[in-house]
N, CA, C and O atoms as a DFTB+ gen file, in Angstrom:
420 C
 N C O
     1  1     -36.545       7.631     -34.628
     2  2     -35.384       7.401     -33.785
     3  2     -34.531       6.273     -34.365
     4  3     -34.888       5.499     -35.253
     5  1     -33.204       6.292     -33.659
     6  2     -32.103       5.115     -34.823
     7  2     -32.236       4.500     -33.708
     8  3     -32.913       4.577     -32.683
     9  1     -31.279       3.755     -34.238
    10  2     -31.639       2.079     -33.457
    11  2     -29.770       2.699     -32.625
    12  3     -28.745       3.281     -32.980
    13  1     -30.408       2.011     -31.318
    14  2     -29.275       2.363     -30.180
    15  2     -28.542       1.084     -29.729
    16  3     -29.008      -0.054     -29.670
    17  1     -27.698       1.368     -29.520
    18  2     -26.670       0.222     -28.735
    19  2     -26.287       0.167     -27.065
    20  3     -25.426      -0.157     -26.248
    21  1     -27.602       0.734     -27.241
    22  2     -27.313       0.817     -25.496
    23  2     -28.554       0.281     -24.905
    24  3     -29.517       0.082     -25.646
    25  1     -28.630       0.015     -23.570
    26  2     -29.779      -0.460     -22.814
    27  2     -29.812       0.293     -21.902
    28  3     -28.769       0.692     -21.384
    29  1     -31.333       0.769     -21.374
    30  2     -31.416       1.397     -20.335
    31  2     -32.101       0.940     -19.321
    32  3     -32.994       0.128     -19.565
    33  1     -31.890       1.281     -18.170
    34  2     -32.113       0.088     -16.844
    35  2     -32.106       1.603     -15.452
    36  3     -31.248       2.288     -14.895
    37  1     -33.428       1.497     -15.437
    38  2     -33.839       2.485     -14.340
    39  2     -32.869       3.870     -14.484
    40  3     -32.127       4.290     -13.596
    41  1     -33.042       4.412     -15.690
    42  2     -32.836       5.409     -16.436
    43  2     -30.886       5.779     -16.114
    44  3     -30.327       6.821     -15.771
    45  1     -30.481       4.759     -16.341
    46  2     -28.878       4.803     -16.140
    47  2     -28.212       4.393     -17.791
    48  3     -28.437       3.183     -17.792
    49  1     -27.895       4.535     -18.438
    50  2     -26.980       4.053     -19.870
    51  2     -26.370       3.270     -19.662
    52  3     -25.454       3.709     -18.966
    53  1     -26.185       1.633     -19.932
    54  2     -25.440       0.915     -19.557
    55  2     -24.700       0.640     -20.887
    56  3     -25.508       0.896     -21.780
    57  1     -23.626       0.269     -21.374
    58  2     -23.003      -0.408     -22.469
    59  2     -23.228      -1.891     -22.759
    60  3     -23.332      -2.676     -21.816
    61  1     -23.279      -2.151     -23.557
    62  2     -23.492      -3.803     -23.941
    63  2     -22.013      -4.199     -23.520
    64  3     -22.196      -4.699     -22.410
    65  1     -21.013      -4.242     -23.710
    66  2     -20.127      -4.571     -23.142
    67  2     -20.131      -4.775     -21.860
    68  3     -19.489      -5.806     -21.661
    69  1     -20.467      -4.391     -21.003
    70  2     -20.605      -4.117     -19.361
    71  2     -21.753      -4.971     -18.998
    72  3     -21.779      -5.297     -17.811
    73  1     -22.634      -5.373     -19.688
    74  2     -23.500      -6.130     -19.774
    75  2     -23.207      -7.366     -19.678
    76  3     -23.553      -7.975     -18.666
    77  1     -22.341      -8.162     -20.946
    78  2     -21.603      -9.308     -21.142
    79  2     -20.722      -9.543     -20.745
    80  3     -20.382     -10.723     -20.826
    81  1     -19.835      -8.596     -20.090
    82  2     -18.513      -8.927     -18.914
    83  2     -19.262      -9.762     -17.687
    84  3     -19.038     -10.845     -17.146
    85  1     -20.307      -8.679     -17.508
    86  2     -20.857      -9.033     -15.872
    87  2     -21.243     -10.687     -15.457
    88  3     -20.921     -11.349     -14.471
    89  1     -22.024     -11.012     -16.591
    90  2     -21.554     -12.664     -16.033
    91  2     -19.930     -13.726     -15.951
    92  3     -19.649     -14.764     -15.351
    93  1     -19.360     -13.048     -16.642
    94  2     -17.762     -13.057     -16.164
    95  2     -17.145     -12.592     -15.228
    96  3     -15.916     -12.633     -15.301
    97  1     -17.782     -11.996     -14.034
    98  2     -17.344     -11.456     -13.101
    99  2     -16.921     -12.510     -12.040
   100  3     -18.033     -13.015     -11.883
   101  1     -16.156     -13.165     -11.246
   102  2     -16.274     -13.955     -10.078
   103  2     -16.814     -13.251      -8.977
   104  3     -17.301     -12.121      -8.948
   105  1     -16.634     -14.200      -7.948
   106  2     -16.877     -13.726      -6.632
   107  2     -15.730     -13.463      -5.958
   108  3     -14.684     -14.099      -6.090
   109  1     -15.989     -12.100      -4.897
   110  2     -15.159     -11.556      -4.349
   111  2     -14.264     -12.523      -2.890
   112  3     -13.213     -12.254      -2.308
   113  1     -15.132     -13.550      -2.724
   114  2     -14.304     -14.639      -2.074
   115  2     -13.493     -15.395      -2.761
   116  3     -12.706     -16.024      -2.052
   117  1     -13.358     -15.641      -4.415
   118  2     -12.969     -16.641      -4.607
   119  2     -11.355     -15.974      -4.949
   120  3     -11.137     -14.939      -5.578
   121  1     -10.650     -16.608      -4.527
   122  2      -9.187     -16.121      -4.387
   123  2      -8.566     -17.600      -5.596
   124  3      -8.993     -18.748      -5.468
   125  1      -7.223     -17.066      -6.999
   126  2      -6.509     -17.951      -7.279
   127  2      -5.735     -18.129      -6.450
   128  3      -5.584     -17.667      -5.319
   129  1      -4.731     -19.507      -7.606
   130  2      -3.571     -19.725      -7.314
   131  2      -2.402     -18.807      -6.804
   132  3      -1.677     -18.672      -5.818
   133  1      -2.661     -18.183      -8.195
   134  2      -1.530     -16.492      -8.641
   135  2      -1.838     -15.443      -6.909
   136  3      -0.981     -14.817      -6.286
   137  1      -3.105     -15.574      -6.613
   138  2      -3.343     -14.527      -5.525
   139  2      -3.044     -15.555      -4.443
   140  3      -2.202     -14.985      -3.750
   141  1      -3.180     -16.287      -4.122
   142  2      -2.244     -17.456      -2.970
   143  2      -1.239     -17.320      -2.795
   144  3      -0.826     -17.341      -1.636
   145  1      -0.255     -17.086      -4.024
   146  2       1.485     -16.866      -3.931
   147  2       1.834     -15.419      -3.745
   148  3       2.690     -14.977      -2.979
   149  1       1.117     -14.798      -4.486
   150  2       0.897     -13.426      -3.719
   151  2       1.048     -12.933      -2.582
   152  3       1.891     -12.415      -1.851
   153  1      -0.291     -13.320      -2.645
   154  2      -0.351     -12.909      -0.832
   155  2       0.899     -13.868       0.293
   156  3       1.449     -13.162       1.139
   157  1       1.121     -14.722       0.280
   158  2       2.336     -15.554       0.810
   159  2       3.629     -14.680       0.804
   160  3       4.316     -14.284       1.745
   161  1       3.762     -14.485      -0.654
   162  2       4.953     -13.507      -0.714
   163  2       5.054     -11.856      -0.061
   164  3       6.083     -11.257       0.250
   165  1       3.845     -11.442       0.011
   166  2       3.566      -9.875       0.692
   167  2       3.718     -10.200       2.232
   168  3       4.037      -9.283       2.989
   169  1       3.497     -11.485       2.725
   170  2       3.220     -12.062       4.282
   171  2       4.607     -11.731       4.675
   172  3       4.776     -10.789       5.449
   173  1       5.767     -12.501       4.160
   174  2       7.046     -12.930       3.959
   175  2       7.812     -11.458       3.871
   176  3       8.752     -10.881       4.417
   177  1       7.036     -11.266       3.067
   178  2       7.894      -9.440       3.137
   179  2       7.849      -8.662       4.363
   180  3       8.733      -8.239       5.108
   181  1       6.430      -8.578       4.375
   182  2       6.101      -7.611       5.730
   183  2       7.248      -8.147       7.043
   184  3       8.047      -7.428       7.641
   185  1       6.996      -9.720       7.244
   186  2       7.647      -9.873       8.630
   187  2       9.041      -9.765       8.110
   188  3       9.718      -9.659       9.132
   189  1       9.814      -9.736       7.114
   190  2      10.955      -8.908       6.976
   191  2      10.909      -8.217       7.487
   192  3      11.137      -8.138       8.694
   193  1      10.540      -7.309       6.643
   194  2      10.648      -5.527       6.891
   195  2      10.594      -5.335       8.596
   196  3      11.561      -4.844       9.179
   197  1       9.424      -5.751       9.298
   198  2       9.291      -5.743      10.269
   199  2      10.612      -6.053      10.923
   200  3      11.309      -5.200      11.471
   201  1      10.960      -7.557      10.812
   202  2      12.299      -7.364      11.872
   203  2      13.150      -6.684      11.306
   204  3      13.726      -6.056      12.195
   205  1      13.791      -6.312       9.834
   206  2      14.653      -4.800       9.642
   207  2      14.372      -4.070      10.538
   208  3      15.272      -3.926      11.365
   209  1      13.190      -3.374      10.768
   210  2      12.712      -2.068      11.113
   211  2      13.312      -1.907      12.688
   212  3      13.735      -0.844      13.143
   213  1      13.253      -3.310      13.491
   214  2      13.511      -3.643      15.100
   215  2      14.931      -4.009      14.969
   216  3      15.487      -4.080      16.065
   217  1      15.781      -4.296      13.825
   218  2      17.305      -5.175      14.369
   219  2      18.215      -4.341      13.288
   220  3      19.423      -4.480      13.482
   221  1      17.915      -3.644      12.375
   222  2      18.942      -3.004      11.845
   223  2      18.749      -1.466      11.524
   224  3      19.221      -0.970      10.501
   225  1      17.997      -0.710      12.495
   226  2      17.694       0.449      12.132
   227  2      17.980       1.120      13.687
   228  3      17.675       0.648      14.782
   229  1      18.629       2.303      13.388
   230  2      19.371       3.171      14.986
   231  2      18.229       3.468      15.855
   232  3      17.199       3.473      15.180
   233  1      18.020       3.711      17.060
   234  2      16.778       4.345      18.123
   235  2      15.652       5.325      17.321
   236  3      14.442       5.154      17.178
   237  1      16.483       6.358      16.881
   238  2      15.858       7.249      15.908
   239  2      15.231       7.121      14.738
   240  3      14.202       7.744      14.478
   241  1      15.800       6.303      13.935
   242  2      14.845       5.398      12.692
   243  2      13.837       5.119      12.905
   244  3      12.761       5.488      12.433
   245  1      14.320       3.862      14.261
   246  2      13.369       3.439      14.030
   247  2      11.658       4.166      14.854
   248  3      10.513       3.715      14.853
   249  1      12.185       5.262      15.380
   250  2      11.324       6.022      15.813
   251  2      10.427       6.585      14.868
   252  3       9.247       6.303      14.662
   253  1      11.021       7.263      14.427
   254  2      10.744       7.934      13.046
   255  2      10.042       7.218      11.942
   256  3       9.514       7.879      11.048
   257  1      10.002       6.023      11.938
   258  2       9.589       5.321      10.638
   259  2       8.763       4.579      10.919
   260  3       8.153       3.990      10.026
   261  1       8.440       4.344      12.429
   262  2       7.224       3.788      13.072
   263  2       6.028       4.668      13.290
   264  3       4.884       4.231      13.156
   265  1       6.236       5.645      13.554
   266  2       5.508       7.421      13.515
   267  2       4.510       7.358      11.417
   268  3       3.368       7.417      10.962
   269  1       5.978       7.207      10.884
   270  2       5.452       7.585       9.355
   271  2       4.307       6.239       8.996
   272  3       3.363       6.432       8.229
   273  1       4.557       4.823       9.694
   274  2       4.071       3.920       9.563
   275  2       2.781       4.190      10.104
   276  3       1.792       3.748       9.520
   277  1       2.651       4.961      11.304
   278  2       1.534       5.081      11.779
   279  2       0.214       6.144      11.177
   280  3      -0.953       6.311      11.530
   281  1       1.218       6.828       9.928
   282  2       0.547       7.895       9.422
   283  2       0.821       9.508      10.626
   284  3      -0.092      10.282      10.911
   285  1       1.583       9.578      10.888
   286  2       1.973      10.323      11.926
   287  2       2.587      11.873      10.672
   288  3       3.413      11.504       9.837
   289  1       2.276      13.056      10.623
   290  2       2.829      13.916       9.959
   291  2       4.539      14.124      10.054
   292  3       4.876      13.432      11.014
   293  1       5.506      14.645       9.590
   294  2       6.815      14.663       9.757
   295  2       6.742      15.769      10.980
   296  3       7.332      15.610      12.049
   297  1       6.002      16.809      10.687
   298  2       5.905      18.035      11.536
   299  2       5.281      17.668      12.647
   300  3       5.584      18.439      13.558
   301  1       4.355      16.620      13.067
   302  2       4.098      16.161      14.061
   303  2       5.213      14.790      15.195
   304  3       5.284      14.410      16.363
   305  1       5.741      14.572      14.114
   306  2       6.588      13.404      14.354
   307  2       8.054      14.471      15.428
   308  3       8.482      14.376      16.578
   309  1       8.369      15.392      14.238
   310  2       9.557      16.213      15.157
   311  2       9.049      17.148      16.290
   312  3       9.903      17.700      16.983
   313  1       7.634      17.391      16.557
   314  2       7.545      17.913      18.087
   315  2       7.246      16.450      18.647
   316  3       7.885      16.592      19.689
   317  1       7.016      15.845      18.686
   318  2       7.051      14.835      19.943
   319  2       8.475      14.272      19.708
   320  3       8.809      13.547      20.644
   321  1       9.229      14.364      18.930
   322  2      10.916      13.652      19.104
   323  2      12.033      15.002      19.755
   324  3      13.186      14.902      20.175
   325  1      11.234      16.100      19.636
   326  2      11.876      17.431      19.872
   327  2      13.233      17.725      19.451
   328  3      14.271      18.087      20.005
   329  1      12.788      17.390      18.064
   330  2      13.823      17.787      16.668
   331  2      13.093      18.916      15.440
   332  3      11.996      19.448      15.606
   333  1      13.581      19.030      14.762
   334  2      13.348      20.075      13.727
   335  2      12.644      19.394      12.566
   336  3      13.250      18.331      12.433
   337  1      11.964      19.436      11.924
   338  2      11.121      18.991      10.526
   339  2      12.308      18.089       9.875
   340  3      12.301      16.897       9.567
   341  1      13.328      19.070       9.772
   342  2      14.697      18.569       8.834
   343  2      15.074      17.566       9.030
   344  3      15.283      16.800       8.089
   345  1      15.329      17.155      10.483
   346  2      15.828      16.284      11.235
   347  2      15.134      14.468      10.700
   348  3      15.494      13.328      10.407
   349  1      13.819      15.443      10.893
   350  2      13.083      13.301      11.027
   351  2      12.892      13.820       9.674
   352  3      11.763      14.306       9.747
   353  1      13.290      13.999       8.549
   354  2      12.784      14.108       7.324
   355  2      14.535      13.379       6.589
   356  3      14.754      12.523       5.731
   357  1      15.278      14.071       7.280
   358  2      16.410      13.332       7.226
   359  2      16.362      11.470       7.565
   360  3      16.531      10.650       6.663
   361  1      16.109      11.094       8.981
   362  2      16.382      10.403       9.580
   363  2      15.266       9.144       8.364
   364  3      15.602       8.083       7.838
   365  1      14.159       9.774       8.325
   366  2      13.431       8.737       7.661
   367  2      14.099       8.497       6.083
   368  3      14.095       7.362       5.607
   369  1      14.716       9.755       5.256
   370  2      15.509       9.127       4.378
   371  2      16.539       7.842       4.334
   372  3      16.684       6.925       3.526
   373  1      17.074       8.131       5.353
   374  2      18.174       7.245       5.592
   375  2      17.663       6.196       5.997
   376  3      18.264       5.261       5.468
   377  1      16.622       5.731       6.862
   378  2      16.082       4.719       7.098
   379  2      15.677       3.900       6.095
   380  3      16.118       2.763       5.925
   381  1      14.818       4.454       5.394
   382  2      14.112       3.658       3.691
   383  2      15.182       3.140       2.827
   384  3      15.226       2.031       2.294
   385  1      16.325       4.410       2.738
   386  2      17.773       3.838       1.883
   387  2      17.920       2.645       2.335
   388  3      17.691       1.683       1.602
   389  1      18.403       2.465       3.857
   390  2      18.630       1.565       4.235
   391  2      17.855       0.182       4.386
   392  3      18.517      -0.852       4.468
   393  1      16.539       0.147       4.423
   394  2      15.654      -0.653       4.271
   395  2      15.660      -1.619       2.966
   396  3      15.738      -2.843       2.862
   397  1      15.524      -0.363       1.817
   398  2      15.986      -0.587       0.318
   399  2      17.028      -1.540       0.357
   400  3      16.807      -2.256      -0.619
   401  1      18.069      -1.967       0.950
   402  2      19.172      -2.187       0.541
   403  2      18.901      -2.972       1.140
   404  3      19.586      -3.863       0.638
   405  1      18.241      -3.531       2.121
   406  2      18.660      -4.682       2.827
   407  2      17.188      -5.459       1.915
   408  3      17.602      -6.523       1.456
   409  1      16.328      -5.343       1.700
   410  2      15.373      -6.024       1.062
   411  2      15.124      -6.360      -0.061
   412  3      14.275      -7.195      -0.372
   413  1      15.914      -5.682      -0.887
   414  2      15.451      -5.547      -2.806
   415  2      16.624      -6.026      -2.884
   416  3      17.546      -5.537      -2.232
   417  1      16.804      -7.188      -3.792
   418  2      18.337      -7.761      -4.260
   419  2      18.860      -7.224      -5.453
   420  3      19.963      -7.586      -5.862
């Protein structure tokens, strides 16, 4: 037999690479800097978006885009608004355009 570059560990193939990363791994609590400003900045966004969604979007938008937020189907969304597929498929376009525009500089 040739000489292998692999190790085996309760009959799984592991790579030597994967081996020597793994003590380079951190812990899943330990959060940086970079992920501090991050997350700050995603915080900052959301409660944007959020008041967009309540102060610059029509009855119907914002119906519609609270539904899609909720994971709500389009086809489910237009029988409980008792509109047509087209309709809230429309309405949520125009909503996101509009969202787009007010959030992305």
């Amino acid at each position: 037999m040739g000489k292998r570059r692999e190790f085996e560990f309760s009959e799984v193939a592991v790579d030597r690479f994967i081996l020597e990363s793994f003590g380079n791994e951190r812990s899943a609590y330990h959060i940086t800097n970079a992920e501090k400003v991050t997350s700050g900045e995603l915080s900052k966004f959301r409660s944007r978006l959020k008041w967009h969604i309540n102060h610059s979007l029509s009855t119907r938008q914002k119906q519609v885009i609270k539904a899609f937020l909720e994971g709500s189907k389009e086809r489910e969304t237009a029988r409980i608004l008792g509109v047509t597929q087209q309709v809230v498929n429309i309405y949520k376009h125009r909503a996101i355009k509009k969202l787009h525009g007010l959030l992305v500089p």
